[in-house]
C-alpha positions as CSV (number, residue, x, y, z in Angstrom):
1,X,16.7,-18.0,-66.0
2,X,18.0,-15.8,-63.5
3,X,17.6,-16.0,-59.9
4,X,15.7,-12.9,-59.6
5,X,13.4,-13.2,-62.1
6,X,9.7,-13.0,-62.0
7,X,8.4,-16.2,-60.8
8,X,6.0,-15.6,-63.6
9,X,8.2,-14.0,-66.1
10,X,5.9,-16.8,-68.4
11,X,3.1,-15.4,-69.0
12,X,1.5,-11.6,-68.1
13,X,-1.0,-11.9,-64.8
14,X,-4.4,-10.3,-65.7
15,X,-6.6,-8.6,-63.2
16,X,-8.2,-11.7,-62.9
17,X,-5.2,-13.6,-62.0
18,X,-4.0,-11.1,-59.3
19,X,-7.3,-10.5,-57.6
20,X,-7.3,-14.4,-57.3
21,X,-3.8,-14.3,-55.9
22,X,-4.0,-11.2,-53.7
23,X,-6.5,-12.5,-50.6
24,X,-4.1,-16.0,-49.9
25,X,-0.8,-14.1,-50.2
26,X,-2.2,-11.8,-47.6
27,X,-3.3,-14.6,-45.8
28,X,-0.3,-16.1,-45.6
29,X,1.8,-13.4,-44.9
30,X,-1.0,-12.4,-41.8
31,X,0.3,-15.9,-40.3
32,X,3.6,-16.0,-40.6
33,X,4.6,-12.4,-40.1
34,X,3.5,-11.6,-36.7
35,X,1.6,-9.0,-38.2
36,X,-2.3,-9.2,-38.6
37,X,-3.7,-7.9,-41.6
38,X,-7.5,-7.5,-42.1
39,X,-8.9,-9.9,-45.0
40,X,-9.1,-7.5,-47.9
41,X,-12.7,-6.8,-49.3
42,X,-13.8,-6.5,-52.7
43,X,-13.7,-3.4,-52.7
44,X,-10.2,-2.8,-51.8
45,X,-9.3,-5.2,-54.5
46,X,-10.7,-3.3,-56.8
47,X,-9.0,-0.2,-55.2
48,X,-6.0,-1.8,-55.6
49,X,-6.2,-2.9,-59.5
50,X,-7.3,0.7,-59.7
51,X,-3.5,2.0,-59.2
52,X,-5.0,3.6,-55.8
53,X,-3.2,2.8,-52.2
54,X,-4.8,1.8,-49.0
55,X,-3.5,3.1,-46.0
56,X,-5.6,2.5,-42.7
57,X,-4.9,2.5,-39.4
58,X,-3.5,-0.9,-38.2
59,X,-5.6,-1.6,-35.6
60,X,-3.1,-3.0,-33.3
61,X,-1.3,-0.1,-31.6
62,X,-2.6,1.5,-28.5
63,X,-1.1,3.6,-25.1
64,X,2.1,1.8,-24.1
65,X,3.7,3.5,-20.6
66,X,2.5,6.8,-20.7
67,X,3.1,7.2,-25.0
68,X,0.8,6.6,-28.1
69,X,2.2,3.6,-30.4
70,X,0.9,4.6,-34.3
71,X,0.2,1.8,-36.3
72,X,-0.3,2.2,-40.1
73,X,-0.7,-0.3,-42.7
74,X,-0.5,0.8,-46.4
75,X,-1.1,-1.3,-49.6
76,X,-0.2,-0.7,-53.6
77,X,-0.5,-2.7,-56.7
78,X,2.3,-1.4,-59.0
79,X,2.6,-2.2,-62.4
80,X,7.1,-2.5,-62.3
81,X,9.2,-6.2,-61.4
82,X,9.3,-7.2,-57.6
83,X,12.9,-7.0,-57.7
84,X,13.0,-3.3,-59.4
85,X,10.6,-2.5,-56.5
86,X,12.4,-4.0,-53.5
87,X,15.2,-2.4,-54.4
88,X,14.0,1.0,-54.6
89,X,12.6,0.6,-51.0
90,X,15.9,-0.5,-49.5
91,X,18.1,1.2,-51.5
92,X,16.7,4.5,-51.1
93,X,16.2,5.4,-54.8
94,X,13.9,8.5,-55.4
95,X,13.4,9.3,-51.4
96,X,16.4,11.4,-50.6
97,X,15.6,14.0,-47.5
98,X,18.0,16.6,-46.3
99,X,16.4,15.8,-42.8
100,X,17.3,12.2,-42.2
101,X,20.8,11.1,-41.0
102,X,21.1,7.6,-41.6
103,X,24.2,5.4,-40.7
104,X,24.7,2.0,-41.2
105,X,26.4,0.6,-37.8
106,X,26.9,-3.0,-38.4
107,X,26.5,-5.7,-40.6
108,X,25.7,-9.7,-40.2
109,X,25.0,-12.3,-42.0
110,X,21.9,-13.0,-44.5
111,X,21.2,-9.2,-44.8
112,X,20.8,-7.9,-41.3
113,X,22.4,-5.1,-39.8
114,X,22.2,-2.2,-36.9
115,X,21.1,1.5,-38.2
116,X,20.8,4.3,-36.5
117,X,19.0,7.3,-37.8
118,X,18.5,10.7,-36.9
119,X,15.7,13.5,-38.3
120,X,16.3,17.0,-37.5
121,X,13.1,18.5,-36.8
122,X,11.9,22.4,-37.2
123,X,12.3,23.8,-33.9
124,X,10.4,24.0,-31.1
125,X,9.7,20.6,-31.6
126,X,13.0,18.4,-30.5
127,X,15.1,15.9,-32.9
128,X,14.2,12.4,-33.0
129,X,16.0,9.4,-33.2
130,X,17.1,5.5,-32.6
131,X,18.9,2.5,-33.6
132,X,17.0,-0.5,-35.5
133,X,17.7,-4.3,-36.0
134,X,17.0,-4.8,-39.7
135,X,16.4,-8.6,-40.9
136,X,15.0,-10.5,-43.7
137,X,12.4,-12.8,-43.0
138,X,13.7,-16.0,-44.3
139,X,11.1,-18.6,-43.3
140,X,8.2,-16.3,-44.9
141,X,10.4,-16.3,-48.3
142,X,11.2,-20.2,-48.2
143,X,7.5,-21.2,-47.0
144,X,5.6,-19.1,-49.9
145,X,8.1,-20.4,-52.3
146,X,9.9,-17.2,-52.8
147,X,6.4,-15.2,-53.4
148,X,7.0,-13.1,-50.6
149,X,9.6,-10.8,-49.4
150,X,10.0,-9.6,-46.2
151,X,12.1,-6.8,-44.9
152,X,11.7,-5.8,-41.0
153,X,13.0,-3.7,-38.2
154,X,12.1,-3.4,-34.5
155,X,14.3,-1.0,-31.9
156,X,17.5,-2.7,-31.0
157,X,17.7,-3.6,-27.5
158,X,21.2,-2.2,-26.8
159,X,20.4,0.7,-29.3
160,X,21.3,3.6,-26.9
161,X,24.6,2.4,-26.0
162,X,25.3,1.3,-29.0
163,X,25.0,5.2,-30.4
164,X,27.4,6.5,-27.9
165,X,29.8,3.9,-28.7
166,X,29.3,4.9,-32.3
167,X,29.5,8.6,-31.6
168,X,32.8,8.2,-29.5
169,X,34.2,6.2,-32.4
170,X,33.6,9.1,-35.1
171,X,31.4,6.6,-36.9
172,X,28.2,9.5,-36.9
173,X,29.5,12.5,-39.0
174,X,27.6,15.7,-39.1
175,X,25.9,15.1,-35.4
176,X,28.2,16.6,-32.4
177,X,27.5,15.0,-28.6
178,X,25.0,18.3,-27.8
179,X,22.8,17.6,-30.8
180,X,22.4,13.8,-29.8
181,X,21.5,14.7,-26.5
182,X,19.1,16.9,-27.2
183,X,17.4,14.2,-29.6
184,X,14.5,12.4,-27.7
185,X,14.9,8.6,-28.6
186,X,11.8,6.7,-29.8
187,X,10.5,4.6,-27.1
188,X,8.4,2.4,-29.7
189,X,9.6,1.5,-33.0
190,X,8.8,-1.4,-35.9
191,X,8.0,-2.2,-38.9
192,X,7.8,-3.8,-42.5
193,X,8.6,-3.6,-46.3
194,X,7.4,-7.0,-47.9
195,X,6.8,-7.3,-51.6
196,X,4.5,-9.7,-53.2
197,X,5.5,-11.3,-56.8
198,X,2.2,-11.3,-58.8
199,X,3.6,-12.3,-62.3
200,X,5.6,-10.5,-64.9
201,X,5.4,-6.5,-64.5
202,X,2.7,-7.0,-61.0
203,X,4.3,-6.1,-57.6
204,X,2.0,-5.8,-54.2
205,X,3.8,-3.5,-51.5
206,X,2.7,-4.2,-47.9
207,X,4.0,-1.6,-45.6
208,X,3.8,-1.6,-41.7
209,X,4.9,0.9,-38.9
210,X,4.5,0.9,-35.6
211,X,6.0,4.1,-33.4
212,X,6.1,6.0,-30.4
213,X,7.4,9.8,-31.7
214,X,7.6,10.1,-27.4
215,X,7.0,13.6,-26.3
216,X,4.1,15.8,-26.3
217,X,3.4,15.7,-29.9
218,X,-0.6,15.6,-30.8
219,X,-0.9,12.1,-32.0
220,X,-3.7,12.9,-34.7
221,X,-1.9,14.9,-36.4
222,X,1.6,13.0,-36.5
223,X,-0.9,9.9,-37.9
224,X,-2.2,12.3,-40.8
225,X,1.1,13.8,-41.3
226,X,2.2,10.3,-41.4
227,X,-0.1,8.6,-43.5
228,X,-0.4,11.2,-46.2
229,X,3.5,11.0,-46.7
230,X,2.7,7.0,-47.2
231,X,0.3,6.7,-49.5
232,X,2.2,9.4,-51.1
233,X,5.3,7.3,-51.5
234,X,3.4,4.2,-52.0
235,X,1.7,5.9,-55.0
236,X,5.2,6.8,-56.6
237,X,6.6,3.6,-56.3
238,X,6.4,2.1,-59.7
239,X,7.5,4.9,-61.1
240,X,10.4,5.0,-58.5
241,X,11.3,1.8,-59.7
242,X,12.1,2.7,-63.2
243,X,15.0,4.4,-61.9
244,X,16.8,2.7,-59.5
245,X,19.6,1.8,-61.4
246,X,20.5,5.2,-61.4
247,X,21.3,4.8,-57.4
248,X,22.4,1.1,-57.1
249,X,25.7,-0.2,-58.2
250,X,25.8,-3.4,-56.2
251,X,28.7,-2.8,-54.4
252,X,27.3,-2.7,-50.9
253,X,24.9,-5.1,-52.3
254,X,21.5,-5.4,-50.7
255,X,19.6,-8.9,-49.9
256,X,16.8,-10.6,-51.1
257,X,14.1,-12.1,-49.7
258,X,15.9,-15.4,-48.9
259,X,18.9,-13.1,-47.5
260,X,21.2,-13.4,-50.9
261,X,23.0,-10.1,-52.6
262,X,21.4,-9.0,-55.6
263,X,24.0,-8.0,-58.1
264,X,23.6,-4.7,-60.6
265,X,23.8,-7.4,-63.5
266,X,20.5,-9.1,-62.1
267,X,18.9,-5.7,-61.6
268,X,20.3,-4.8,-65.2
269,X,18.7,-8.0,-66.4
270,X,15.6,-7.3,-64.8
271,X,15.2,-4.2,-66.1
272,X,15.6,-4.9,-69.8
273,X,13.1,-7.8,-69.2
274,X,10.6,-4.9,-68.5
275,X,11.6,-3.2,-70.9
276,X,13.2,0.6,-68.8
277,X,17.0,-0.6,-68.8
C-alpha cells in the first residue's frame, strides 16, 4: 500500500463511524496544536455530515497594541481523499486571484519555508502585506498516528528585513520599491490548514486565522468579508480536489503531514483509488 493512502482505504466510514471519530480527533488536535477548539455539539455534527461548513468566530483574538486581531475557525466534512484535499490547499489548485502576489523566499528542511505575499487592494484602501514562517507539525502527525495533518504559519520575526533583502535581490517581480512602501505590513498574522483522515473518500478540514489587517479598516466588516469567502472555499473544497492534478506535477513537491514530498505518482494513485484520475 502506498504511503499516502487512506488509513482506511479498508473499508468505507459511515456517518456513524465519523460522527464517532470527529469529537476525539478534535480533541486531540485542541491539545496539541496550541489552538483551542470548542467541543463540537451534536448539532454541528450533524451540520457537518450534512455537507454544510462551520465557520465561527474563534474566540481567542482580542485588541493587541492599538489593532483588532480576527480570529476565525471554519470546519467541512468533504466527501474526496485527505491527500487529494491537502494538496489542493497547499498547492493552490482552484484558488487563483489576480490580487495576491505570492513568492516563495526560502526553503528548509521537512517542508518549511519563508513566503511573502502581497494583495493589491482597490484604492483608497492601502496594499497589504508580510512574510510568514510555514511548518508542518510533525509531533501532531506522529502522536495521532498520521490521522492528522497539520500545516501552520505565524509572521516571521525578521520578516521586514527579509523583504527588502528580497526586493534588492530581484527575487519579487511585478512589485517596484514605491509600491512596497506604500503597503502597510500586517502587525498580527497566523494560522492553520490541518486535515483529518476519516476513512476511504471522508476528509475533515480545520481552518484557523488569526490577523491584524492594521489600519483603520472597520473590523466587522473585514470579519464578514472574511468569513463569507471561508466558508465559501471551504464549501468548494471536495470538489476542488477532484482537480488538482491538473495544477500539481510534483516537481517542487509539497510535504506531508510527517514533512515527506508527495510525488504526482502517489497523488495519481490516489486519485484512481477514488475513482477521478
Amino acid at each position: 500500500m502506498s504511503l499516502h493512502a487512506s488509513a482506511a482505504a479498508a473499508g468505507g466510514a459511515t456517518n456513524s463511524d465519523v460522527s464517532e471519530q470527529i469529537p476525539g480527533l478534535i480533541a486531540q488536535f485542541s491539545r496539541l496544536s496550541g489552538i483551542f477548539v470548542p467541543e463540537l455539539q451534536p448539532a454541528d455534527i450533524e451540520t457537518l455530515l450534512a455537507g454544510q461548513s462551520i465557520v465561527t468566530a474563534s474566540g481567542e483574538s482580542g485588541p493587541d497594541d492599538g489593532g483588532e486581531t480576527m480570529g476565525l475557525l471554519g470546519l467541512q466534512l468533504v466527501d474526496a481523499p485527505r491527500l487529494l484535499v491537502w494538496l489542493t490547499m497547499l498547492g493552490g489548485g482552484g484558488r487563483s486571484d489576480g490580487r495576491l502576489t505570492s513568492v516563495r523566499l526560502s526553503s528548509m528542511t521537512a517542508g518549511s519555508y519563508t513566503r511573502y505575499q502581497h494583495v493589491n487592494l482597490p484604492w483608497p484602501i492601502r496594499d497589504r502585506h508580510w512574510v510568514i514562517y510555514c511548518d508542518k507539525n510533525l509531533e501532531l502527525a506522529q502522536a495521532s498516528g498520521g490521522a492528522i495533518w497539520e500545516h501552520r504559519w505565524s509572521l516571521h520575526e525578521s520578516g521586514e528585513q527579509l523583504l527588502r533583502t528580497a526586493f534588492e535581490d530581484s527575487r519579487i517581480p511585478g512589485l517596484d520599491i514605491r509600491t512596497l512602501d506604500n503597503s502597510i505590513y500586517l502587525p498580527a498574522n497566523r494560522g492553520t490548514w490541518a486535515v483529518f483522515d476519516l476513512g476511504e473518500n471522508k476528509t475533515l478540514i480545520l481552518a484557523y486565522y488569526d490577523s491584524d489587517l492594521g489600519g483603520r479598516l472597520p473590523a466587522a466588516l473585514v470579519r464578514s468579508f472574511t468569513k463569507r469567502q471561508l466558508r465559501k472555499y471551504l464549501e468548494a473544497s471536495g470538489s476542488l480536489a477532484g482537480h488538482i492534478l491538473d495544477h500539481y506535477d510534483g516537481t517542487s513537491p509539497i510535504h506531508d503531514g510527517f514533512g515527506l514530498p508527495i510525488s504526482r505518482e502517489d497523488a495519481i494513485a490516489v486519485a484512481r483509488t477514488w475513482g477521478k484520475p
